[in-house]
FIGU-767724 format. One record per residue (C-alpha): chain; x, y, z. Coordinates in steps of 0.1 Angstrom, whole numbers. Layout:
! residues N
+----+-------+-------+-------+
! ch !    px !    py !    pz !
+----+-------+-------+-------+
!  A !     X !     Y !     Z !
...
+----+-------+-------+-------+
This chain:
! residues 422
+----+-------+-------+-------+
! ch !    px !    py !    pz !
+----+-------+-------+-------+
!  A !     0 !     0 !     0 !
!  A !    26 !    23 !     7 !
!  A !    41 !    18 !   -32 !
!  A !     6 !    29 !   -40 !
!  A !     7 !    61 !   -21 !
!  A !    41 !    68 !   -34 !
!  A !    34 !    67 !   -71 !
!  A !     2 !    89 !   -63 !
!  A !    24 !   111 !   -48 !
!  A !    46 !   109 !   -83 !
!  A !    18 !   116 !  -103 !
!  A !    10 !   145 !   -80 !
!  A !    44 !   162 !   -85 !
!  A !    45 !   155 !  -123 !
!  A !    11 !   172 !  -128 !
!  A !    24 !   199 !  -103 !
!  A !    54 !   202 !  -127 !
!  A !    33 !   202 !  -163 !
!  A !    15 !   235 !  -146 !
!  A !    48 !   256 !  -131 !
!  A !    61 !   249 !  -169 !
!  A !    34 !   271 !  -180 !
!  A !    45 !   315 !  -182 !
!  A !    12 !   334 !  -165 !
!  A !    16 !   364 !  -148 !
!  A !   -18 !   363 !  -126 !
!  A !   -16 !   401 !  -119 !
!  A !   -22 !   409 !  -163 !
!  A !   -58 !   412 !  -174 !
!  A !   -69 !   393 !  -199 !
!  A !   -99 !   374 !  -212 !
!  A !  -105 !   340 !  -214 !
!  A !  -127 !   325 !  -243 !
!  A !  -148 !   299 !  -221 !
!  A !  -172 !   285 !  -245 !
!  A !  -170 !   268 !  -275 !
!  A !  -193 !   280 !  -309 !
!  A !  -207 !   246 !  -308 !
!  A !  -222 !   248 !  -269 !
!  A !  -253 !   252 !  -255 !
!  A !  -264 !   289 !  -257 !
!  A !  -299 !   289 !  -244 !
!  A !  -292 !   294 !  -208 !
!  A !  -260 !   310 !  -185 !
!  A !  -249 !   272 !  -187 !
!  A !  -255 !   238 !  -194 !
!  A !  -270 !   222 !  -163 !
!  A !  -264 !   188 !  -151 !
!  A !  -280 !   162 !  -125 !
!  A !  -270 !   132 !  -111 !
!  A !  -289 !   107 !   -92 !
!  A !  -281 !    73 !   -86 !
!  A !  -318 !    61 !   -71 !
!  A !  -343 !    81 !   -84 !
!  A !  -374 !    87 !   -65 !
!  A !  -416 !    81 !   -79 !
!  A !  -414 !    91 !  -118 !
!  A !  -450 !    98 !  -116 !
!  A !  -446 !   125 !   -91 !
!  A !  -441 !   158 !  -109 !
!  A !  -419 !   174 !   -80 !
!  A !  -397 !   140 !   -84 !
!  A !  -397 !   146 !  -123 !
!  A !  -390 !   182 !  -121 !
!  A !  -354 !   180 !  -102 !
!  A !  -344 !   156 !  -132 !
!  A !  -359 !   175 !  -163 !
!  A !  -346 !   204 !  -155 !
!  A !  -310 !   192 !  -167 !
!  A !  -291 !   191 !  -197 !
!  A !  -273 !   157 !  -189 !
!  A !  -290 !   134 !  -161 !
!  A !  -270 !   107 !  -153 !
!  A !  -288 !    78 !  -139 !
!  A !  -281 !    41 !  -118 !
!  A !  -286 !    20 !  -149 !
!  A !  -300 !   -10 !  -125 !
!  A !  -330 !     6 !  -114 !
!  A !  -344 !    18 !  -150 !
!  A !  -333 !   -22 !  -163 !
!  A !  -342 !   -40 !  -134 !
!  A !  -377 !   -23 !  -120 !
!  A !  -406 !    -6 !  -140 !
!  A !  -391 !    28 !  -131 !
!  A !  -398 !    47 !  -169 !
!  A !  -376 !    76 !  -186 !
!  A !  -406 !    85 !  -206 !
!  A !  -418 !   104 !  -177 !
!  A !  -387 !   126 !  -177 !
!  A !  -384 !   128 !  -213 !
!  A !  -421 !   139 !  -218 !
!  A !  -411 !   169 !  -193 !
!  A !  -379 !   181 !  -208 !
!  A !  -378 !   163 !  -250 !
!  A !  -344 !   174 !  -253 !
!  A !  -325 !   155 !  -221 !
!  A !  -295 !   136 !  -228 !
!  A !  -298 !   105 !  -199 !
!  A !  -269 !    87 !  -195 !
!  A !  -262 !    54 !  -177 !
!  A !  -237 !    45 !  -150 !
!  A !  -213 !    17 !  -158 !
!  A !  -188 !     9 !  -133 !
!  A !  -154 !     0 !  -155 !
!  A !  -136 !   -22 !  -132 !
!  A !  -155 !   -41 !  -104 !
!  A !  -187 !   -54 !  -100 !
!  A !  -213 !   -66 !   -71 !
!  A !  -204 !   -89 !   -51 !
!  A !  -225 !   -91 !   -22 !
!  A !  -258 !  -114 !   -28 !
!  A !  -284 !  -122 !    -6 !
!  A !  -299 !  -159 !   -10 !
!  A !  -329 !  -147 !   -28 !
!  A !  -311 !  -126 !   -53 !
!  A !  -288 !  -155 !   -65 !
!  A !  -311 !  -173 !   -90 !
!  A !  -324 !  -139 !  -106 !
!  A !  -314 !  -130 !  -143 !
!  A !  -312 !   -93 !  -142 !
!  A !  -289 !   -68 !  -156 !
!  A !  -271 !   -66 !  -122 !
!  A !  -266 !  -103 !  -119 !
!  A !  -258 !  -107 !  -156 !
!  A !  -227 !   -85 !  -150 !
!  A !  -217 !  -105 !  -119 !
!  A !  -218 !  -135 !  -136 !
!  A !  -200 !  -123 !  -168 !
!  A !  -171 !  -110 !  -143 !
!  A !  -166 !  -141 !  -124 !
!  A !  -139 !  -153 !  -153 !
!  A !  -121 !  -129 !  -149 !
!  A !  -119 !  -118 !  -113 !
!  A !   -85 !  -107 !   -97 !
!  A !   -67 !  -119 !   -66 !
!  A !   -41 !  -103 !   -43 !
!  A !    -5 !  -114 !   -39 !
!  A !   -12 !  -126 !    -8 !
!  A !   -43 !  -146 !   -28 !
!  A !   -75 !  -132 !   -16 !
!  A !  -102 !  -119 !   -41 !
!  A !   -93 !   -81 !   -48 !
!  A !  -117 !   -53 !   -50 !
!  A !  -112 !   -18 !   -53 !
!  A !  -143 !    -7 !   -36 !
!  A !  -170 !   -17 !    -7 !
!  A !  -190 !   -55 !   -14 !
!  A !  -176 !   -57 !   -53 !
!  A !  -148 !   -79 !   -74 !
!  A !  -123 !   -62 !   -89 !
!  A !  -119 !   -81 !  -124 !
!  A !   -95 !   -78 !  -152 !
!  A !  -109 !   -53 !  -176 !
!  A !   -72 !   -51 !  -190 !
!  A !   -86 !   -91 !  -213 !
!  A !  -104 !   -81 !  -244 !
!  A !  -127 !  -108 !  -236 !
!  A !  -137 !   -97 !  -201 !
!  A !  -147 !   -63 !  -215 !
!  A !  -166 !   -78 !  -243 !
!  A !  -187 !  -102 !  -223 !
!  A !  -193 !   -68 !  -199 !
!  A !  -205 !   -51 !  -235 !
!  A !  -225 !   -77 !  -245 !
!  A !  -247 !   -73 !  -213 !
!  A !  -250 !   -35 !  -213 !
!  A !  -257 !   -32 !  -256 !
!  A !  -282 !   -60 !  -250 !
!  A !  -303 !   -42 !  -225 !
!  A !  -298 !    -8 !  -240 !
!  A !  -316 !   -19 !  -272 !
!  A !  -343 !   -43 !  -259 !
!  A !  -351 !   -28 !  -231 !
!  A !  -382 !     4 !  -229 !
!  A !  -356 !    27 !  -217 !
!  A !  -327 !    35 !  -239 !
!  A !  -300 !    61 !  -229 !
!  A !  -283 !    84 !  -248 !
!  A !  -249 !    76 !  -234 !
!  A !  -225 !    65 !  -208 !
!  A !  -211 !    76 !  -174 !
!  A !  -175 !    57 !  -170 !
!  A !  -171 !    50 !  -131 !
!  A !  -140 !    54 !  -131 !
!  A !  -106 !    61 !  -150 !
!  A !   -75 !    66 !  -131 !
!  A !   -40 !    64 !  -137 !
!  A !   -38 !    35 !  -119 !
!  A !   -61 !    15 !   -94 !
!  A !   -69 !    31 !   -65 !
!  A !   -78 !    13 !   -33 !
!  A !   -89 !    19 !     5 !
!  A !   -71 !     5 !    32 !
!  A !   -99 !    -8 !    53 !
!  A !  -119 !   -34 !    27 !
!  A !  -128 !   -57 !    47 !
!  A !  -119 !   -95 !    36 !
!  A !   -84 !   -78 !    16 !
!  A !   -52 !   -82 !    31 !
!  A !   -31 !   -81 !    -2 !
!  A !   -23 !   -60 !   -30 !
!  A !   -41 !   -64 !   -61 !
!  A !   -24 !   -83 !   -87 !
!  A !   -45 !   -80 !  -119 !
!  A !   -24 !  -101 !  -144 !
!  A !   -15 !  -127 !  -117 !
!  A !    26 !  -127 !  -118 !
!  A !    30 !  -122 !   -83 !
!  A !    38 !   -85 !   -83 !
!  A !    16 !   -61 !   -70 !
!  A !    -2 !   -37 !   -93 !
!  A !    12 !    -3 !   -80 !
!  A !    50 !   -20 !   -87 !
!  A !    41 !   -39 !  -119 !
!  A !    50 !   -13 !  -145 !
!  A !    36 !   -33 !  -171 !
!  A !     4 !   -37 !  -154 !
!  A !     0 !    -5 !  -153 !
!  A !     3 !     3 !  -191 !
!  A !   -22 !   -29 !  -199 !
!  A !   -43 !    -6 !  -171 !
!  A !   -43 !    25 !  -192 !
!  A !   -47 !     6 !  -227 !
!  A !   -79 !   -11 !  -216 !
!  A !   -93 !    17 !  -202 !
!  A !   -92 !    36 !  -240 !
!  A !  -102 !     2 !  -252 !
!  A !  -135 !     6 !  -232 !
!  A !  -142 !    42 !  -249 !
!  A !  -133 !    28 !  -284 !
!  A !  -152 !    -4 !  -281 !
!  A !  -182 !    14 !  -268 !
!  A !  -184 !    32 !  -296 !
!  A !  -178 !    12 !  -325 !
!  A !  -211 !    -9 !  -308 !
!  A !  -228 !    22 !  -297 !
!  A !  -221 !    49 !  -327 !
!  A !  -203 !    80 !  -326 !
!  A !  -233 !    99 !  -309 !
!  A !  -232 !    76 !  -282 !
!  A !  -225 !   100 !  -255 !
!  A !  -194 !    88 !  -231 !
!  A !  -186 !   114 !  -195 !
!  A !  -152 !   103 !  -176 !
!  A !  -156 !   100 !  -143 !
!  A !  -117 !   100 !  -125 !
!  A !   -90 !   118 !  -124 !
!  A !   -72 !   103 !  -159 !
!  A !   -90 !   129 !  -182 !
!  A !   -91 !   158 !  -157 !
!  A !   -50 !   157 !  -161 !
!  A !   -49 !   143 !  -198 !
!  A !   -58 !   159 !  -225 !
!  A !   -51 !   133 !  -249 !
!  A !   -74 !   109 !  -229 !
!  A !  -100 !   138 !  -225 !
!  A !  -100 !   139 !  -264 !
!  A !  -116 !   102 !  -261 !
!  A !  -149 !   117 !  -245 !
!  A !  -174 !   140 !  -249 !
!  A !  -170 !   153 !  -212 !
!  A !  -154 !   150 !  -177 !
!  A !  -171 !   148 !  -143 !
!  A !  -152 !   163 !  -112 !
!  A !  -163 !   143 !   -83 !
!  A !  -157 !   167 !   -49 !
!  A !  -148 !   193 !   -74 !
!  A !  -123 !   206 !   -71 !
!  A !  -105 !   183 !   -49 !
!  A !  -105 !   158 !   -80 !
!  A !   -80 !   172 !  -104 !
!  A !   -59 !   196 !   -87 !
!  A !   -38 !   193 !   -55 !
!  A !   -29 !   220 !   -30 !
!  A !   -46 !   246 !    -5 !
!  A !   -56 !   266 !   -28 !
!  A !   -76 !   241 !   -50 !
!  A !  -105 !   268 !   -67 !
!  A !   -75 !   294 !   -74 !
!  A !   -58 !   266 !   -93 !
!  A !   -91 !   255 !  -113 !
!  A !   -93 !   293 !  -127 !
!  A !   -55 !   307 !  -133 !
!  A !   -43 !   302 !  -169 !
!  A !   -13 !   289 !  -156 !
!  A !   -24 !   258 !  -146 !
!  A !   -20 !   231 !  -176 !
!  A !   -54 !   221 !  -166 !
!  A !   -76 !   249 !  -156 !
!  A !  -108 !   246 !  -170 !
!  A !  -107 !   271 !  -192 !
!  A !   -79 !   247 !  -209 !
!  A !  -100 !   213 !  -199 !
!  A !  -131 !   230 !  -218 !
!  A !  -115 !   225 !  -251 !
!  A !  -101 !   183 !  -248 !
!  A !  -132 !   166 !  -254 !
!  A !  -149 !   162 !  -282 !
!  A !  -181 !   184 !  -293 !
!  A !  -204 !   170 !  -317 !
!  A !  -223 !   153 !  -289 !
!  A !  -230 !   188 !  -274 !
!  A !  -204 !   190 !  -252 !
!  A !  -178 !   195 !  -241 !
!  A !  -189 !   184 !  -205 !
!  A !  -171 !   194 !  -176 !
!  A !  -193 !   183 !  -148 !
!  A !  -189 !   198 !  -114 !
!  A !  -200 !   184 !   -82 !
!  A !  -196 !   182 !   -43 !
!  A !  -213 !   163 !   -26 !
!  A !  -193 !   162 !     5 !
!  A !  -193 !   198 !    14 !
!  A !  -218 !   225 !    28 !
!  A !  -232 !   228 !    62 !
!  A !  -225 !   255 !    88 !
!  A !  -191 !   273 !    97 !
!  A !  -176 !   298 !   113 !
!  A !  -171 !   327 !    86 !
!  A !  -140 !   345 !    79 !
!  A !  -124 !   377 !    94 !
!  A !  -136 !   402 !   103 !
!  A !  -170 !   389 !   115 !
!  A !  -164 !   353 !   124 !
!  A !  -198 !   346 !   129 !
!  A !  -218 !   310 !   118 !
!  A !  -225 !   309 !    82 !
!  A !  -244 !   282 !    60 !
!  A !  -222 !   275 !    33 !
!  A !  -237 !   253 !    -1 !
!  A !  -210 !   241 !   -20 !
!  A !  -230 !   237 !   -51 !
!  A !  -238 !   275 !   -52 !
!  A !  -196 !   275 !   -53 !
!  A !  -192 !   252 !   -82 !
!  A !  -225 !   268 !  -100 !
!  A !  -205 !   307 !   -96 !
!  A !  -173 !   290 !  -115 !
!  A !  -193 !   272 !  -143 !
!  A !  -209 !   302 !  -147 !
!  A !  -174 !   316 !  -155 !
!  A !  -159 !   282 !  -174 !
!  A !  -186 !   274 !  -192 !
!  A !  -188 !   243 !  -169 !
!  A !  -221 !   224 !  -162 !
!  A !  -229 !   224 !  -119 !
!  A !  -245 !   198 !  -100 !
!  A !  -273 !   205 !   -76 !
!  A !  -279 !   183 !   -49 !
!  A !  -309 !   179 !   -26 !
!  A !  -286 !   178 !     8 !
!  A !  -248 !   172 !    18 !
!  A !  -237 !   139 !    12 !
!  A !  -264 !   125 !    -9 !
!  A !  -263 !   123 !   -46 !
!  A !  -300 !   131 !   -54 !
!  A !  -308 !   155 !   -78 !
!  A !  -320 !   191 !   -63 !
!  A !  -330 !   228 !   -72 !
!  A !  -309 !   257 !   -62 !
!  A !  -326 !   281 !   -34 !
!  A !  -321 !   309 !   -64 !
!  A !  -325 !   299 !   -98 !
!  A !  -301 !   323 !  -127 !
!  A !  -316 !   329 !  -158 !
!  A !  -286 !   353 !  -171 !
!  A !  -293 !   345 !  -206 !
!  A !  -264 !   335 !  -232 !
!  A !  -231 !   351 !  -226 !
!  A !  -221 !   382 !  -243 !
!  A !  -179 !   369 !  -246 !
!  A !  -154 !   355 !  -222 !
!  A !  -143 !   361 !  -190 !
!  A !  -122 !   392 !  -180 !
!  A !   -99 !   379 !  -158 !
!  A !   -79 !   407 !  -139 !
!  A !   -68 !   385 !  -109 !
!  A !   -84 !   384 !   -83 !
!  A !  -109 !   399 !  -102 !
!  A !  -135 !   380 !  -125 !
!  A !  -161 !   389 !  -146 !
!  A !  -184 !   373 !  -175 !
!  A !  -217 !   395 !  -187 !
!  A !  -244 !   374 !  -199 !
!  A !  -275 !   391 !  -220 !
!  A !  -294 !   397 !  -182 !
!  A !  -268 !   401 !  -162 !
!  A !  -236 !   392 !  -150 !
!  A !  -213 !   376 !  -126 !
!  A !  -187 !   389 !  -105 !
!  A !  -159 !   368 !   -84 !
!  A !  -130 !   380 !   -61 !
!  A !  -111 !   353 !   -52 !
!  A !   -99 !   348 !   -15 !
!  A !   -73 !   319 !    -5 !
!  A !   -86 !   296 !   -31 !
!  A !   -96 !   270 !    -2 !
!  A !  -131 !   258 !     9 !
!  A !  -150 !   271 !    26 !
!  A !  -144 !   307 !    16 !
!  A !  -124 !   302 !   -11 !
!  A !  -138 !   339 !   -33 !
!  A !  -168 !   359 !   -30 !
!  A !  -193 !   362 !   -58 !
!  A !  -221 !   383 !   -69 !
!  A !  -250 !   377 !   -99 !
!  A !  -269 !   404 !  -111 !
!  A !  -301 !   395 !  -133 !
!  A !  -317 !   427 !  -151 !
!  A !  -297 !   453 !  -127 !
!  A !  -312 !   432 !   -92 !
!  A !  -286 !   415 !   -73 !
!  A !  -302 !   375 !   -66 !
!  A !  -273 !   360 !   -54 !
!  A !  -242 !   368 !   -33 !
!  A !  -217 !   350 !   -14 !
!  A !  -231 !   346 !    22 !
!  A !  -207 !   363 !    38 !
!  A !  -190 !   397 !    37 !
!  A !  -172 !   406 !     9 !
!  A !  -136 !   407 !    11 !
!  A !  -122 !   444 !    16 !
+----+-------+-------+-------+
């Protein structure tokens, strides 16, 4: 485990050393194009949703967190598995794009006795795994995650009996989606300390040296995980939408050019390392700032997608100098100010730490935007047809990490709830 940590660490410092190589002097207006001519111009910006268990489809408060997105990504299971129906969201808002969750390296492995002899899509995918699973060095069953099987995606044959599956119930079932949500792509495997039941390291090839020394591994890793993307596709079609979850194509632009859009789980935790994580996420100097991340994927699909979302983060605290007093802080009206100014799509959830979709306390409706961003650090800026948005960032760190402001037809709706820096 500790080789693991180490070559995290390496990754760390090499992406840390891609962004010093970069010339920005963060004191020098300039303005940054955020938006591409081929993205979505009908609102301030694309809006997305995730939720992994959605609630009654034929309750319209249910049906209205979900419709009101651009890209809803959905638990396949429950829309292949129960009588749950995407025609309800679909009806609401015709021009959705739904994709499905598809875990890329594990599956389920905890079954109760009733749930062994059923034939669902779930069980299917357990099934077609069990080939293929990987053991440790010390030669228990490896898993990367809580009650799965880690199995060895890196065999052609392992990710075309998991492709089978998924194209079979994406064109006979009633509910077809309009893409893919890859859970996840890393630069290599990434694994908690406490699984229960592990006591080794994962060995996925089975020569008796641990993954996160086995440099060869590790390239077979990386190979299979384009292979997914490219073999989706050539069964799927080219308008087959495919979002990267993990933090491969939030550092890679190469792999980013494989996809139509990245997700930023704990955004912006994933993707950048340091204090002063939101800073880093908007200065030009960083080789992956989103301003730079907005143009690697690809666009015909209507992206590109760069998802942001926190689900992790909000509550109360204690706010910053010179008051000190108890704010509540909602990290998703954070990550909705700097989409806003990225062109990025934000995530609303209905509370902290669940991932069920939700409506913000103050809607925007800004309009289209009128150019890019005037960036005159710590000074931001982007006008919209109705309004604007401003941003003065602080230390870059959650939870005060800039103040913001949106006006909407010369009202101010929204603010930062806490007093503006002086």
């Amino acid at each position: 485990m500790q080789r693991k940590k180490l070559l995290m660490a390496v990754w760390s410092l090499l992406a840390l050393g891609l962004a010093l190589s970069a010339c920005y002097n963060p004191m020098s207006p300039v303005e940054i194009n955020a938006l591409s001519s081929t993205s979505p111009l009908d609102r301030s910006c694309p809006i997305a949703a995730l939720d992994y268990q959605v609630g009654d489809l034929t309750d319209p408060a249910v049906v209205a967190k979900l419709a009101r997105a651009d890209l809803l990504v959905l638990g396949t299971w429950q829309f292949w598995e129960t009588n749950a129906d995407l025609s309800h969201i679909r009806a609401a808002n015709p021009n959705i794009k739904i994709v499905a969750y598809l875990r890329t390296k594990c599956v389920r492995s905890a079954w109760s006795p009733e749930e062994e002899d059923q034939d669902n899509y779930t069980h299917q995918l357990y099934r077609a795994a069990l080939p293929h699973i990987v053991y440790t060095t010390e030669g228990d069953t490896a898993s990367d995650w809580y009650d799965t099987y880690l199995y060895d995606f890196t065999n052609p044959q392992a990710r075309s009996d998991i492709l089978d599956i998924f194209t079979h119930f994406q064109t006979t079932s009633r509910n077809q989606f309009d893409g893919v949500f890859w859970d996840y792509f890393s630069p290599m495997l990434w694994v908690p300390d406490n699984l229960p039941g592990v006591y080794g390291d994962p060995d996925m090839d089975g020569d008796g040296v641990a993954h996160f020394d086995d440099a060869d591994e590790i390239d077979r890793f990386l190979r299979g995980q384009e292979a997914w993307i490219d073999e989706m596709r050539a069964r799927m079609g080219e308008d087959f939408i495919q979002i990267a979850n993990g933090v491969r194509a939030l550092r890679d632009s190469t792999f980013a050019a494989k996809v139509d859009g990245m997700f930023y789980e704990d955004f912006p935790a994933q993707g950048y390392n340091g204090m002063d994580e939101f800073r880093m996420a908007l200065d030009p100097g960083e080789f992956n700032n989103l301003w730079a991340a907005h143009g690697w994927p690809r666009t015909q699909n209507g992206g590109p997608w760069l998802i942001l979302s926190h689900v992790n983060s909000g509550g109360v605290y204690y706010g910053p100098y010179p008051d000190y007093e108890l704010r509540s802080i909602d990290a998703d009206d954070l990550t909705r100010a700097v989409a806003l100014l990225t062109g990025g799509s934000a995530i609303t959830y209905e509370s902290v730490g669940i991932r069920h979709a939700g409506i913000p306390e103050v809607e925007y409706d800004l309009g289209p935007p009128l150019g890019g961003v005037q960036n005159n650090y710590p000074f931001y800026r982007r006008d919209f047809e109705r309004g604007h948005i401003t941003l003065t960032m602080r230390n870059g760190a959650y939870p005060y990490p800039f103040d913001f402001e949106v006006w909407q037809d010369g009202v101010m709706i929204h603010r930062s709830p806490y007093p503006a820096a002086k």
